[in-house]
VEXNUPA-754568 format. One record per residue (C-alpha): residue number from 1; y negated, x negated, z negated. Coordinates in steps of 0.1 Angstrom, whole numbers, plus 5000, padded with zeros to 4 digits. Layout:
- NUM / Y / X / Z .
...
! end
This chain:
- 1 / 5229 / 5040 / 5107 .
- 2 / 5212 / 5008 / 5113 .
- 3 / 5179 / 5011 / 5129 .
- 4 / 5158 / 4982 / 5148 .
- 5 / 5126 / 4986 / 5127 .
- 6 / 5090 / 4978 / 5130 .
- 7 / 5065 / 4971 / 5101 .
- 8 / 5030 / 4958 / 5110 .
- 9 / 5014 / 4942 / 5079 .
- 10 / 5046 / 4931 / 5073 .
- 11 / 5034 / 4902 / 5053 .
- 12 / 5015 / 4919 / 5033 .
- 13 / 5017 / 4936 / 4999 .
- 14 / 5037 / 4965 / 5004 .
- 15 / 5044 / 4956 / 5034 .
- 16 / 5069 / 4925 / 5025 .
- 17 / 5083 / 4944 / 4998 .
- 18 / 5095 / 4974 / 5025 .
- 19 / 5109 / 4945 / 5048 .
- 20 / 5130 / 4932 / 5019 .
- 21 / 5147 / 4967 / 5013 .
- 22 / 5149 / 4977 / 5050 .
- 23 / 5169 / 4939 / 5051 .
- 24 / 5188 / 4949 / 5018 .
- 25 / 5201 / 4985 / 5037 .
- 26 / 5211 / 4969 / 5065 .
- 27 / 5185 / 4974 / 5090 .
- 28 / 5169 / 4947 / 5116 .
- 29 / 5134 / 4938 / 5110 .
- 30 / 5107 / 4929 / 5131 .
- 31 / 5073 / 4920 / 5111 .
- 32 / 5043 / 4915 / 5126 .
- 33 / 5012 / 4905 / 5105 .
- 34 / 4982 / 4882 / 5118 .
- 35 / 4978 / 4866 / 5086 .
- 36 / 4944 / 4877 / 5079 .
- 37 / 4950 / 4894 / 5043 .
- 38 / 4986 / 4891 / 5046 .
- 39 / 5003 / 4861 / 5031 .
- 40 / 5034 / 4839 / 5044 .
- 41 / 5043 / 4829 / 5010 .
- 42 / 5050 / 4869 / 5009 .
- 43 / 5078 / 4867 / 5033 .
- 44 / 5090 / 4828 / 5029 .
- 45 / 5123 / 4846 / 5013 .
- 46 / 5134 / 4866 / 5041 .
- 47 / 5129 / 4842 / 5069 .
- 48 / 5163 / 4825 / 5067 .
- 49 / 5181 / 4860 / 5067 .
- 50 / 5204 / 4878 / 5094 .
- 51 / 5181 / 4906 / 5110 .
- 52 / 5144 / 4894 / 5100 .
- 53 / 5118 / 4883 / 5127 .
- 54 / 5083 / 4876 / 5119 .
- 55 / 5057 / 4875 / 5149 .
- 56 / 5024 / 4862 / 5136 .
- 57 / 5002 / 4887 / 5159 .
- 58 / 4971 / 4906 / 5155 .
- 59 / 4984 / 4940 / 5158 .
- 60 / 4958 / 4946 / 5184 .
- 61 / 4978 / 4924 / 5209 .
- 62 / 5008 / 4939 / 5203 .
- 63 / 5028 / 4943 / 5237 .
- 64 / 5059 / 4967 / 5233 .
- 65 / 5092 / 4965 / 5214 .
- 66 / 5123 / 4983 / 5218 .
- 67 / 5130 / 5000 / 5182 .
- 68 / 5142 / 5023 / 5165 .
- 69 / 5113 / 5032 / 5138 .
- 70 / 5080 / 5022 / 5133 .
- 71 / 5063 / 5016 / 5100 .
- 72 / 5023 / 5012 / 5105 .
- 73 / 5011 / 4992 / 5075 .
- 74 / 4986 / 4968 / 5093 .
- 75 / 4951 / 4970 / 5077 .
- 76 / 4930 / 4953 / 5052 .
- 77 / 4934 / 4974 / 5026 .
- 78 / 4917 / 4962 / 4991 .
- 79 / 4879 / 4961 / 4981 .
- 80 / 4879 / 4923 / 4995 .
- 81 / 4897 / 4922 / 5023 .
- 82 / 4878 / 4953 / 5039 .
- 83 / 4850 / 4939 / 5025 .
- 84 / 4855 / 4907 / 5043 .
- 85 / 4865 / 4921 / 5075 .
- 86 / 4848 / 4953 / 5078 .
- 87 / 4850 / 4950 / 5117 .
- 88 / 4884 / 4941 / 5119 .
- 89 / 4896 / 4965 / 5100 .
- 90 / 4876 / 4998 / 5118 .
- 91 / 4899 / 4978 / 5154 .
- 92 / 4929 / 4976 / 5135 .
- 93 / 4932 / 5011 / 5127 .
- 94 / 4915 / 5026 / 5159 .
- 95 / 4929 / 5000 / 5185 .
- 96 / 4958 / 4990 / 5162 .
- 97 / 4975 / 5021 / 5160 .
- 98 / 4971 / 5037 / 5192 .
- 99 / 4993 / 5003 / 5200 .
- 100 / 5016 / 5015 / 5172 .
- 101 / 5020 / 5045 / 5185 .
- 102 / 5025 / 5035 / 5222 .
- 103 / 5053 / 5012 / 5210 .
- 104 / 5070 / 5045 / 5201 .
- 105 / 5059 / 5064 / 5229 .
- 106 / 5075 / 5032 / 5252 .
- 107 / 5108 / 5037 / 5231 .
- 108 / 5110 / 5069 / 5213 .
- 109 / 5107 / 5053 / 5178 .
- 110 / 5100 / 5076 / 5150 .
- 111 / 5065 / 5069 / 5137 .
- 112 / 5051 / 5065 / 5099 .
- 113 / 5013 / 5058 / 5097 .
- 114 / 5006 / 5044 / 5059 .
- 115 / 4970 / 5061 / 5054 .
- 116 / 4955 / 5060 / 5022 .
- 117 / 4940 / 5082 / 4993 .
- 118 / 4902 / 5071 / 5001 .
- 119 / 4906 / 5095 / 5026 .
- 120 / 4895 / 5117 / 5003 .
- 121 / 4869 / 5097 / 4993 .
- 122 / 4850 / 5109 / 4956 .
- 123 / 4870 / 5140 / 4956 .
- 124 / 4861 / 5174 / 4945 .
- 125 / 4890 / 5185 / 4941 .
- 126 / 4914 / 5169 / 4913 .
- 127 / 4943 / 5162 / 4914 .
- 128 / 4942 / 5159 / 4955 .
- 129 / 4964 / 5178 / 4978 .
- 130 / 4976 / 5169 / 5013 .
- 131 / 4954 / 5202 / 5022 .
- 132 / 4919 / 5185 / 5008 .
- 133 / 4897 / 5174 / 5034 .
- 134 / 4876 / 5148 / 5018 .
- 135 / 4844 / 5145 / 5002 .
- 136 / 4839 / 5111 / 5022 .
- 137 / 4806 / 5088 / 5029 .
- 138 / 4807 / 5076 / 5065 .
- 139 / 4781 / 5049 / 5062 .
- 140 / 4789 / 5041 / 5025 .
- 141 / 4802 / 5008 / 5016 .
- 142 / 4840 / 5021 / 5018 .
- 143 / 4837 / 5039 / 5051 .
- 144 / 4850 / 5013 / 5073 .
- 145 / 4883 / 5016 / 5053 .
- 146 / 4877 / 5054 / 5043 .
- 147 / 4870 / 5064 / 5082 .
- 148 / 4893 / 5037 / 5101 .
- 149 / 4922 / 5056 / 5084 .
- 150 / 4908 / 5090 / 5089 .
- 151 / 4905 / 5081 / 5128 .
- 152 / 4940 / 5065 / 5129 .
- 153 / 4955 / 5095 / 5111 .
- 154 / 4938 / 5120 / 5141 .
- 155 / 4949 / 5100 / 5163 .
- 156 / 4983 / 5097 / 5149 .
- 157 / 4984 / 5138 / 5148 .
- 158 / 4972 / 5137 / 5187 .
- 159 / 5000 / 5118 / 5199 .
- 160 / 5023 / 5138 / 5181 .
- 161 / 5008 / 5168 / 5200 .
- 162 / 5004 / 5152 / 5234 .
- 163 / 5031 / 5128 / 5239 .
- 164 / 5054 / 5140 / 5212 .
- 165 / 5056 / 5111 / 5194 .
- 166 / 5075 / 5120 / 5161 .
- 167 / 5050 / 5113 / 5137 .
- 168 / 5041 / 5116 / 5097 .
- 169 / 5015 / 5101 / 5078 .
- 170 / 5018 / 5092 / 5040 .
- 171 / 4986 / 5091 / 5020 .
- 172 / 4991 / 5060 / 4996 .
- 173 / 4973 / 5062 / 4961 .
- 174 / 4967 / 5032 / 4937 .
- 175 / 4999 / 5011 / 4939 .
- 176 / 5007 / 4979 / 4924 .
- 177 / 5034 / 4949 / 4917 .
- 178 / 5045 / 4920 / 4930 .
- 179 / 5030 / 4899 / 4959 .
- 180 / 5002 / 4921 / 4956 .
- 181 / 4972 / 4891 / 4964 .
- 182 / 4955 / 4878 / 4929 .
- 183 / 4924 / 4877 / 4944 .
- 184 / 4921 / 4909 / 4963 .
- 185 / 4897 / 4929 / 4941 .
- 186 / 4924 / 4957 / 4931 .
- 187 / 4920 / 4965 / 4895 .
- 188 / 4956 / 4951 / 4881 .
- 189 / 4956 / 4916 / 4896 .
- 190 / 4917 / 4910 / 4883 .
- 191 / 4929 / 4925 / 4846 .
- 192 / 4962 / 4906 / 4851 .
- 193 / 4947 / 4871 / 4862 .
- 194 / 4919 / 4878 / 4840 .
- 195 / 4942 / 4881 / 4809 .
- 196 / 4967 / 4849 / 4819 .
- 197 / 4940 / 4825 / 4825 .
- 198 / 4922 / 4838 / 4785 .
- 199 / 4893 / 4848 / 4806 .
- 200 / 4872 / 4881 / 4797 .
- 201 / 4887 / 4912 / 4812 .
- 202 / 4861 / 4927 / 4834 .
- 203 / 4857 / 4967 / 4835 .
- 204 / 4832 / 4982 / 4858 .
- 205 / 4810 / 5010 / 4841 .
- 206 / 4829 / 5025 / 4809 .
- 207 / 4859 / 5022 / 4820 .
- 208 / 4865 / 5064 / 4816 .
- 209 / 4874 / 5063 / 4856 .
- 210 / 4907 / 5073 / 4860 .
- 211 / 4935 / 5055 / 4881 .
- 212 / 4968 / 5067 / 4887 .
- 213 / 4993 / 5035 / 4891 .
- 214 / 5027 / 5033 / 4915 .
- 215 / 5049 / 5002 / 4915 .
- 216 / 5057 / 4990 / 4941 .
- 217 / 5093 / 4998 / 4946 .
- 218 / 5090 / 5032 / 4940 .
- 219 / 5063 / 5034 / 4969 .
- 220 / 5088 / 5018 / 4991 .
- 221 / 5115 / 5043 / 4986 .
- 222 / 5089 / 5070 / 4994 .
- 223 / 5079 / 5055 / 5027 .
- 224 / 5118 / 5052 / 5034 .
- 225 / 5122 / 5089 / 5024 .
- 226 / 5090 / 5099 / 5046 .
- 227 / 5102 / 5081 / 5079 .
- 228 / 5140 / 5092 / 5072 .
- 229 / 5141 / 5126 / 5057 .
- 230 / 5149 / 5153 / 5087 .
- 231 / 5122 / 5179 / 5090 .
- 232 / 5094 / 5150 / 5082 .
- 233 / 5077 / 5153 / 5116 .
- 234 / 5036 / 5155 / 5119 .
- 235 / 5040 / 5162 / 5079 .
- 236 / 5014 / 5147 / 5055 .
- 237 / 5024 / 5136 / 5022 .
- 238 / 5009 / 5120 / 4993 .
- 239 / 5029 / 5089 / 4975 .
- 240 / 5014 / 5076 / 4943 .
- 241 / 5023 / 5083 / 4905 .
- 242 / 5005 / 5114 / 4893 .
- 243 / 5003 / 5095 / 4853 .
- 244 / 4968 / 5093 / 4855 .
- 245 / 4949 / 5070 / 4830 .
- 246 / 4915 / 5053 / 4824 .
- 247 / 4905 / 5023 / 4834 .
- 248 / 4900 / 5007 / 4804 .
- 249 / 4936 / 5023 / 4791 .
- 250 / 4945 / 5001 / 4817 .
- 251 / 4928 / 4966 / 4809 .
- 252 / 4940 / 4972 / 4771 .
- 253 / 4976 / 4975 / 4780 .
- 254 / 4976 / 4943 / 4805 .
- 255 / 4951 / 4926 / 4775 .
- 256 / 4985 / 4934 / 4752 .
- 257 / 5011 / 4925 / 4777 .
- 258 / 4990 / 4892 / 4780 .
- 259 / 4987 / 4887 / 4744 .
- 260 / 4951 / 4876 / 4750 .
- 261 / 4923 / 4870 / 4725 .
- 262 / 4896 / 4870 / 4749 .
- 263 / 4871 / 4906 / 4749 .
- 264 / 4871 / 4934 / 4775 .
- 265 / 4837 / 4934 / 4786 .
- 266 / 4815 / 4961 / 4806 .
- 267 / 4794 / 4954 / 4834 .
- 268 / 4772 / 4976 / 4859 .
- 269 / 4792 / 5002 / 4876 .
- 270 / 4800 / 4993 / 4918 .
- 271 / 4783 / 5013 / 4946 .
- 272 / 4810 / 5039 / 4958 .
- 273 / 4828 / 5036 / 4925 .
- 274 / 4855 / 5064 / 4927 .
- 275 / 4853 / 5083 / 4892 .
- 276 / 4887 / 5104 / 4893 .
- 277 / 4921 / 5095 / 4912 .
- 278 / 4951 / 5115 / 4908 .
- 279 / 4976 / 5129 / 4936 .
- 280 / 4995 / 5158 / 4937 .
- 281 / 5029 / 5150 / 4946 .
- 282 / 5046 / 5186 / 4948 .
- 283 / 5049 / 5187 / 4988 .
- 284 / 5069 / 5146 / 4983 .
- 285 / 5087 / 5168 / 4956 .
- 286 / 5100 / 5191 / 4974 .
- 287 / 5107 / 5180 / 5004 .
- 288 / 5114 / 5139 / 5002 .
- 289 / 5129 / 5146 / 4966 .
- 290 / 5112 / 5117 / 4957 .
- 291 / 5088 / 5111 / 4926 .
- 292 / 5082 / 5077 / 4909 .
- 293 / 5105 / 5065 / 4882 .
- 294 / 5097 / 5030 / 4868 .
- 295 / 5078 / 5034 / 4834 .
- 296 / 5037 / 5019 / 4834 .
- 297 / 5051 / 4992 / 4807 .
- 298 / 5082 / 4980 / 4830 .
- 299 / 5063 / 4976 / 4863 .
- 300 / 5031 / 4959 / 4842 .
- 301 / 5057 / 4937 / 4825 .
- 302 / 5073 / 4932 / 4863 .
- 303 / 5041 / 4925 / 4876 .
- 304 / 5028 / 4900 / 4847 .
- 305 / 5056 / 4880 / 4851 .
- 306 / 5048 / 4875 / 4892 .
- 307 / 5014 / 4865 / 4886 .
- 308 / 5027 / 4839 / 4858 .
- 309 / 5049 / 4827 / 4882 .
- 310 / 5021 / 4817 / 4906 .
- 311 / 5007 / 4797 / 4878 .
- 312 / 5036 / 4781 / 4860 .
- 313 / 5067 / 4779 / 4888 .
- 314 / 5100 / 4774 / 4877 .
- 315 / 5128 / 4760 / 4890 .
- 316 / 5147 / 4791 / 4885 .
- 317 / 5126 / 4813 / 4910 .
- 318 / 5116 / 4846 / 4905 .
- 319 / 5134 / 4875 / 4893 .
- 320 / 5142 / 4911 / 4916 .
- 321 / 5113 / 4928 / 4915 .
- 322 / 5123 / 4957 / 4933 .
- 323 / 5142 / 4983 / 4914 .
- 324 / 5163 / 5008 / 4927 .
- 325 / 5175 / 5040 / 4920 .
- 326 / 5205 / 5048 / 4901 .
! end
């Protein structure tokens, strides 16, 4: 069935990579981004094709649209960009998705909120279930990102019980790939344009955190899966790749994929630092069937040759980046 479909943040990260595929299946798209972490260049591509619209809004001002579905990616969502715009980002996710959601209480759209593991903050629980409430700092240097999305996911839960909005929330871990912003802070773009430039690859502390990593297409088909799967409604799921590995794991592979000479080196540990990440994806299991499928190596390779790409263009343009299942 093709669906009229919503994605704030669509210029984002994940949140150009989920127009693309919605546009691959058929679907219309309506994205919505303001810019302010979100990139153009991100959604350059799809501007030209049958059934995309981009509205460059602040979420906040969003009046109402008549769709089908409703995907709610709009927040700053790295280290820097939160960092940046702490305020913003509390209004996005307070004021931003109670516009979200009245979008779909205006026309009956299904509803996915894209919340995030920090939820859970340093957890004391390992790996994390959907059932784990959080061992969370509310004045910490995290908590305008930690408790924006833990007000926008109570909020999201209200509606559903109010106004019954049909609602689910999806809890996204560590993800990475293409058109994920160089700059942004996130551990695999600073290894990545750490190692292509020869520069030293930075790891915070020891580097014996852990990280578990999902590409990027693999979280899109779980979003899909979350929004489109009957039975979904006011469920809570956790998306993310349950391979967990350390840190420094991590910046050896990228230093190999890079084929760089220059050192790893070890600098003071960051305020907040979160020491173990790892979800438990039994309930996305179960009840999506979905579980990630492409390999570390592949997606780091993937994702090595985007950020090359940025540096050394070709006239060929880049290659599909976003896999799909078989």
């Amino acid at each position: 069935m093709r669906m009229r479909v919503l994605v704030t943040g669509g210029a984002g990260f994940i949140g150009s990579n989920l127009c693309e595929s919605l546009l691959d299946q058929g679907h219309a798209v309506l994205a919505l981004d303001n810019l302010i972490t979100g990139r153009r260049r991100n959604i350059d591509h799809l501007l030209a094709r049958a059934g995309f619209t981009f509205v460059e809004r602040d979420v906040c001002l969003m009046e109402r649209f008549d769709v089908d579905a409703v995907f709610h990616l709009a927040s700053p969502a790295s280290p820097v960009g939160y960092g940046e715009h702490p305020i913003e980002t509390l209004i996005t996710n307070s004021e931003g998705t109670r516009r979200a959601l009245e979008v779909c209480r205006y026309s009956g759209a299904r509803f996915l909120l894209a919340s995030t593991s920090e939820v859970y903050g340093d957890p004391l629980e390992h790996p994390q279930t959907e059932g784990y409430f959080g061992n969370v700092d509310p004045i910490g240097p995290r908590s305008c990102y930690d408790e924006g999305k833990r007000y926008a996911e109570a909020l999201t839960v209200w509606y559903g019980r109010e106004h019954g909005i049909d609602q689910r929330i999806v809890r996204i871990f560590n993800c990475y790939g293409p058109r994920n912003d160089p700059e942004d802070g996130r551990m695999v773009p600073t290894f990545m344009m750490q190692a292509i430039r020869g520069e030293p690859i930075t790891v915070y502390g020891d580097g014996s955190q852990t990280r578990s990593l999902c590409y990027v297409s693999d979280l899109v088909r779980g979003l899909e899966a979350a929004l489109l799967t009957p039975g979904t409604t006011d469920r809570v799921y956790n998306l993310g790749n349950p391979d967990e590995r350390s840190v420094l794991e991590y910046a050896q592979i990228i230093q190999g994929l890079a084929s760089s000479s220059a050192p790893i080196v070890h600098e003071e540990g960051r305020e907040g630092e979160i020491e173990r990440r790892k979800p438990d994806i039994s309930r996305a299991r179960e009840e999506l069937g979905w579980a990630p499928e492409v390999a570390l190596e592949q997606g780091l390779s993937l994702t090595m040759d985007w950020y090359r790409s940025l540096t050394e263009p070709t006239l060929a343009g880049p290659p599909p980046y976003l896999i799909r299942s078989r």
